[in-house]
C-alpha positions in Angstrom: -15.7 13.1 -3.6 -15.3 17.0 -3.2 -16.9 18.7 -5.9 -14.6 20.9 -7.8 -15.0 23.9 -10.1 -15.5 23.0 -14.0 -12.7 24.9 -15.8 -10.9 25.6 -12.6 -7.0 24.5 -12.0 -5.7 21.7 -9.7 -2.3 20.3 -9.0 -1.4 16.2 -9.1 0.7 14.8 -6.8 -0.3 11.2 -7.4 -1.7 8.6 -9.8 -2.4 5.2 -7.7 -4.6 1.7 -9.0 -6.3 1.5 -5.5 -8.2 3.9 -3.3 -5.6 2.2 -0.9 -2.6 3.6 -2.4 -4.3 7.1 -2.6 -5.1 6.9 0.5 -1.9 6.3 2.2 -0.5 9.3 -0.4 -3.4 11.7 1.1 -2.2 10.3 4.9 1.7 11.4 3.6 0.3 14.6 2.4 -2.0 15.7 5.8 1.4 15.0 7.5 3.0 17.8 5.9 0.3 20.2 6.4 -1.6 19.5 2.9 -5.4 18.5 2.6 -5.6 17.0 -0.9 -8.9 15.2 -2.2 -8.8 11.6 -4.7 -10.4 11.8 -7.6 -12.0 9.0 -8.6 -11.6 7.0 -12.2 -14.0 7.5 -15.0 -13.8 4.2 -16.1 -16.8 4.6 -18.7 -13.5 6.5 -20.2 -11.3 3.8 -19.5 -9.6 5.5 -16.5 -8.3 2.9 -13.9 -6.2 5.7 -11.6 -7.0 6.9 -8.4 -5.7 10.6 -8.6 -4.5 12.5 -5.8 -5.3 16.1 -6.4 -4.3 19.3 -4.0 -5.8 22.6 -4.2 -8.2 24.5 -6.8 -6.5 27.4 -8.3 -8.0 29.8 -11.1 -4.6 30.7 -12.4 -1.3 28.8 -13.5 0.7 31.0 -11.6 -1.2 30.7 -8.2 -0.9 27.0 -8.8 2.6 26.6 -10.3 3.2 29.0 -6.7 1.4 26.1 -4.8 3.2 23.5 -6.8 6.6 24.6 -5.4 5.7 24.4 -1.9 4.9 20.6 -2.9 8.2 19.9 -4.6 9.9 21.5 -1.3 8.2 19.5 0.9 9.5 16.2 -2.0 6.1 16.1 -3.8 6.1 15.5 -7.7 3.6 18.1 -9.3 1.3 18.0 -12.4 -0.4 20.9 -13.1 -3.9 20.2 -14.2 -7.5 22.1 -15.9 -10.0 20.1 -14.5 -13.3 20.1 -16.8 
């Protein structure tokens, strides 16, 4: 997995219970002209998802910029700090 920035801001397209799923949503996503990266669960914390990030932003309003361009192009967003 891509490492990431600690305290840093990242946008969720996608929740998935297989790599498969996230896959395929990360396949749907390069079509459009997006590289996203999945994140993987931390099941010592009781995560089971596969989550589909895109982008690394240090503000909300870069991001929720970002996040638009997803909704246009029929993504659902969730604006994230990763830490």
């Amino acid at each position: 997995m891509e490492k990431v920035s600690v305290n840093s801001i990242t946008i969720q397209v996608a929740a998935h219970s297989t790599r498969e799923e996230a896959e395929q949503h990360l396949i749907r996503l390069s079509a459009k002209g997006f590289e996203g990266r999945i994140r993987t669960p931390d099941t010592s914390k009781g995560d089971k998802y596969f989550r589909v990030w895109v982008g690394e932003f240090s503000t909300n309003d870069e991001a929720e910029s970002f996040a638009a361009q997803l909704q246009e192009e029929g993504f659902h967003t969730y604006i994230r700090r990763i830490q």
